[in-house]
N, C-alpha and C positions, 0 to 999 in steps of 0.2 A: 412380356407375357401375353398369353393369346387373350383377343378383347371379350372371348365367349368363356374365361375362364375366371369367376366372380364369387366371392363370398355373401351366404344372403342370410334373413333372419332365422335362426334355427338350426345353424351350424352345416347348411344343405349346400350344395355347391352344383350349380346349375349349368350344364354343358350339356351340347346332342351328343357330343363326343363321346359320351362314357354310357350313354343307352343303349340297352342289348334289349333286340328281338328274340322273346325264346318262347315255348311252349304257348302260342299265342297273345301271347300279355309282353306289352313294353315296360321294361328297366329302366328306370332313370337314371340309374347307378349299379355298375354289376356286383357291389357289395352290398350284402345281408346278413342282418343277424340271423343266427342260427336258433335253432329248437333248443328248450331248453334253460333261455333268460325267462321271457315270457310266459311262464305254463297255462297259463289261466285268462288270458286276453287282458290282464287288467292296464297294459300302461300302450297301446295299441296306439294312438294317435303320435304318440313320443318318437319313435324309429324314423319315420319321416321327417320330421322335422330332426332327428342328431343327422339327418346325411345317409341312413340306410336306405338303399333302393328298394327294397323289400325286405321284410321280413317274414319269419314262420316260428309260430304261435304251437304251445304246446310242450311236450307230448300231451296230447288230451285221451283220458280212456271213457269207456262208455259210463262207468261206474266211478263216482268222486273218491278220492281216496287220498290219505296221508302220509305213505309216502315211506321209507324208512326212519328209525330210529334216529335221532340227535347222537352225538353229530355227524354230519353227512355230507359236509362239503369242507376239501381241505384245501389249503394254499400249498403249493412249494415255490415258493421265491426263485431258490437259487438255481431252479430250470423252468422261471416262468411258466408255469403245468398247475392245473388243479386236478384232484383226484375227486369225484364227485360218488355218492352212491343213493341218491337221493330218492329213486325208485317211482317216477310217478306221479308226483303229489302232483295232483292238479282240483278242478273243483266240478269237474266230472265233464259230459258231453252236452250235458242240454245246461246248463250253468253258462260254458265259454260261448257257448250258441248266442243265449238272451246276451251276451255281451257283444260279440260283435254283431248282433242285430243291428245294432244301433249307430254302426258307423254308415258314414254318408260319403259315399265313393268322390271323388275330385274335392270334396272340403283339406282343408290344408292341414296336413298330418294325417290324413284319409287316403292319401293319394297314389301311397305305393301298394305293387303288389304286396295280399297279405297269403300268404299260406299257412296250413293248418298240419302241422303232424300228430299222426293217432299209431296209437301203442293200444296193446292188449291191458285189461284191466287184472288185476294180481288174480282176483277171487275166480278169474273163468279158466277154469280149465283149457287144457290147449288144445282138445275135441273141438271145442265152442268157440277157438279165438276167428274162426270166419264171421261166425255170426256177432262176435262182438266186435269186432271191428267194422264191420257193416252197421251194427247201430251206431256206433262214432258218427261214421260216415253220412248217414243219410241226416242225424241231427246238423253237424256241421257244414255240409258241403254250400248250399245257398248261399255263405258267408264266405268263402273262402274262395282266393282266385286259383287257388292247386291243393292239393293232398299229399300227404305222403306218408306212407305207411311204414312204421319203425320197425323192424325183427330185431335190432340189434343192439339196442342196451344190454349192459351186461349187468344192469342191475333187478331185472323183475326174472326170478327164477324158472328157466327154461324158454325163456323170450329166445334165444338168440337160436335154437333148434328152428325155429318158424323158419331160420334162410334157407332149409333145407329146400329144393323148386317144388316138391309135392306140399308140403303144409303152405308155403308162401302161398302157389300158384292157387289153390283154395281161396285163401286169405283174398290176393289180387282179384279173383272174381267175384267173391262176394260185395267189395267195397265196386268194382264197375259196376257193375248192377244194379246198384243205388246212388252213381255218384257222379252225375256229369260235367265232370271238372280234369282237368289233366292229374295224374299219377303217376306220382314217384316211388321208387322205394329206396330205403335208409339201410345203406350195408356196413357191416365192421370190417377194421381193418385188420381184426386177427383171422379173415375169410384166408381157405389156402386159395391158390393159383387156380384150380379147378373147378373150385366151389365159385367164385366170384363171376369168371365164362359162364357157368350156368346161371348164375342168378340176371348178366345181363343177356343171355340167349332169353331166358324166360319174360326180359321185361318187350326183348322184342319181338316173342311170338305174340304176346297180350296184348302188344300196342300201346304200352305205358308211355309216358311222357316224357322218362328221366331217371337217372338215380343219383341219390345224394351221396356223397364219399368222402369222409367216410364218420362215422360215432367213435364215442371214444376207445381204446385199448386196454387192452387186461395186460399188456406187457408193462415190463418194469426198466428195460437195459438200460444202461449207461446213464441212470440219472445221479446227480451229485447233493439231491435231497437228501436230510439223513434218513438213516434204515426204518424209523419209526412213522415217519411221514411215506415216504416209499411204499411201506407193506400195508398201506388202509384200504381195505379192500374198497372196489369202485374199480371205476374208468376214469383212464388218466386222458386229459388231454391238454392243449399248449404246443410249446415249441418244440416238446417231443415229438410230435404228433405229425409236422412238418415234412419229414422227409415218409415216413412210409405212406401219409395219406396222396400227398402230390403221386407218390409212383403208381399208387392205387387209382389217381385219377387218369395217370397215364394209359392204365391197363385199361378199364373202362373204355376209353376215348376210344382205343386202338380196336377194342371189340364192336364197338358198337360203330364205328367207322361216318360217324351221322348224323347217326339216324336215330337218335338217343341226347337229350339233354343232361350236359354232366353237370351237380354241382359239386364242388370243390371246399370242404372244410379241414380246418385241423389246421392248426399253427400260422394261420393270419394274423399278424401285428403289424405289419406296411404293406408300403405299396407294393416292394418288392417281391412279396410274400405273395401278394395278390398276383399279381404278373407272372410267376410262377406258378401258377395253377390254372389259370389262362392259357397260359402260352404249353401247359399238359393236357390241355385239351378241354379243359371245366369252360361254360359259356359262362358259368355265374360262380361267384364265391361267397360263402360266409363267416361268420367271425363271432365267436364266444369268448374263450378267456381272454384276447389278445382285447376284447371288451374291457373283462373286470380289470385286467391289468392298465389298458390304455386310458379308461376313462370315456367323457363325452365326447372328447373332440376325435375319439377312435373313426371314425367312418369317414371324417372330413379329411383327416390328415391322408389316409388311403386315398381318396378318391380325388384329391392335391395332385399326391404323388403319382398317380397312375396318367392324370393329364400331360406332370411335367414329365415324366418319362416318354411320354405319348411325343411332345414334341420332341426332346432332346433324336427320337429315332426314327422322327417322321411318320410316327403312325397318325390317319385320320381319325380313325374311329376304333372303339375299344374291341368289337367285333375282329377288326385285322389283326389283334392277338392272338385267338382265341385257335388253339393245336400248332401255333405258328413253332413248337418244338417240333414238330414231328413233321411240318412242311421243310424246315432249312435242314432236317434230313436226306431229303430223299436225294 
């Protein structure tokens, strides 16, 4: 085993090998939890220390709010998937704010990037969601090593209309405006083929940072949960999630040819998983259910496996994966 490849306290696994350069900010690890655990900033020093390279914090809206009705988050076991419709709930914009005030940059479990995604608040109309997302923004951004802007939950009614490039591109400049930090935006993968080229033409005429790839799906196919679990309404994500997001990141990668930071979620639970979305062109990856299902040791065991993979195929560094599908094409 390589001598730079070591277990340390906190379940973190310390290699140059697996740090990615991206949108200014070093990766210690190109695994991240996703949006979505966290809503509220409350357990922000933890991530770090289980082995996340970064995390992102949120959805946060401008307005604190609760979120839908009980209950609202479901398991399906027998396709590793949860069906979530949670809507939100966080504890507002200037709330998550006073909370990561208080972190202290290079202190231990302070140390990775943290990112911030903001979603539209229910109560604002979607004349207003510029301006409400713009106050997210300018509360948050001081704290936060990147942004990212959500259009596509499918659970706050009429969010996912925002991907549309005229309401987005709105959106996108209101939060530039206020917010100088890098910028992402968060696409779904029920986007068609034509709608997703424009959302990334859009992020490259604005000079965004990235887009995240992808939230969860309103589809249901082929799952082997029974029909009562299956029809809760929500977004499904997990191992379902697996193959149309990796192609979505595929597609991404191939438009933006660059000059665009992808990141890659939806059906991480290994290494494998991870390498797979890397090697689709994502510079970074993150990982939600394959969390609740994996446990704490979920970040370590990837970022293990991604090393020993790393050697078994002679790679140096986790970078020399990253679109390495679309290079052993050509």
């Amino acid at each position: 085993m390589h001598p730079a490849l070591r277990r340390v306290p906190g379940l973190r696994v310390e290699d140059p090998r697996l740090a990615q350069q991206a949108m200014g900010l070093r990766f210690p690890a190109p695994v991240g939890l996703a949006a979505g655990f966290d809503k509220s900033a409350r357990a922000v020093p933890a991530w770090g220390a289980l082995g996340f390279g970064f995390a992102e914090i949120g959805t946060v809206t401008a307005l604190p709010q609760g979120g839908n009705p009980r209950p609202r988050l479901f398991r399906l076991p027998a396709d590793e998937a949860l069906v979530n419709r949670l809507g939100f709930n966080n504890a507002g914009a200037e709330r998550v704010a006073e909370r990561l005030a208080r972190r202290r940059r290079g202190e231990p479990g302070w140390d990775v990037p943290i990112g911030v995604n903001i979603g539209k608040s229910r109560a604002t109309p979607a004349v207003s969601a510029p301006q409400d997302y713009a106050r997210s923004a300018e509360a948050l951004w001081p704290y936060a090593d990147y942004l990212v802007v959500n259009v596509s939950s499918p659970n706050t009614p009429g969010l996912r209309d925002l991907q549309e490039v005229g309401a987005l591109g709105a959106i996108l400049a209101a939060v530039a405006a206020v917010a100088p930090r890098p910028l992402l935006v968060k696409i779904a993968p029920d986007l068609a083929p034509d709608d997703v080229d424009a959302v990334v033409d859009l992020a490259l005429e604005r000079g965004l940072a990235g887009v995240v790839v992808s939230n969860t799906t309103v589809a249901r196919e082929g799952l082997r949960s029974p029909a009562r679990l299956a029809a809760e309404a929500g977004g499904l994500s997990g191992r379902p999630l697996r193959g149309p997001s990796t192609a979505l990141v595929r597609r991404v990668a191939a438009r933006a040819a660059g000059r665009l930071t992808v990141v890659g979620v939806g059906g991480v639970f290994t290494a494998d998983d991870a390498w797979e979305k890397l090697a689709a062109g994502a510079s970074l990856v993150q990982v939600y259910t394959g969390f609740v299902y994996g446990g704490p040791r979920t970040a370590w065991r990837i970022n293990r496996g991604l090393l020993e993979r790393m050697e078994r195929e002679g790679v140096r560094f986790i970078a020399e994966v990253v679109g390495r599908e679309a290079a052993s094409s050509r």
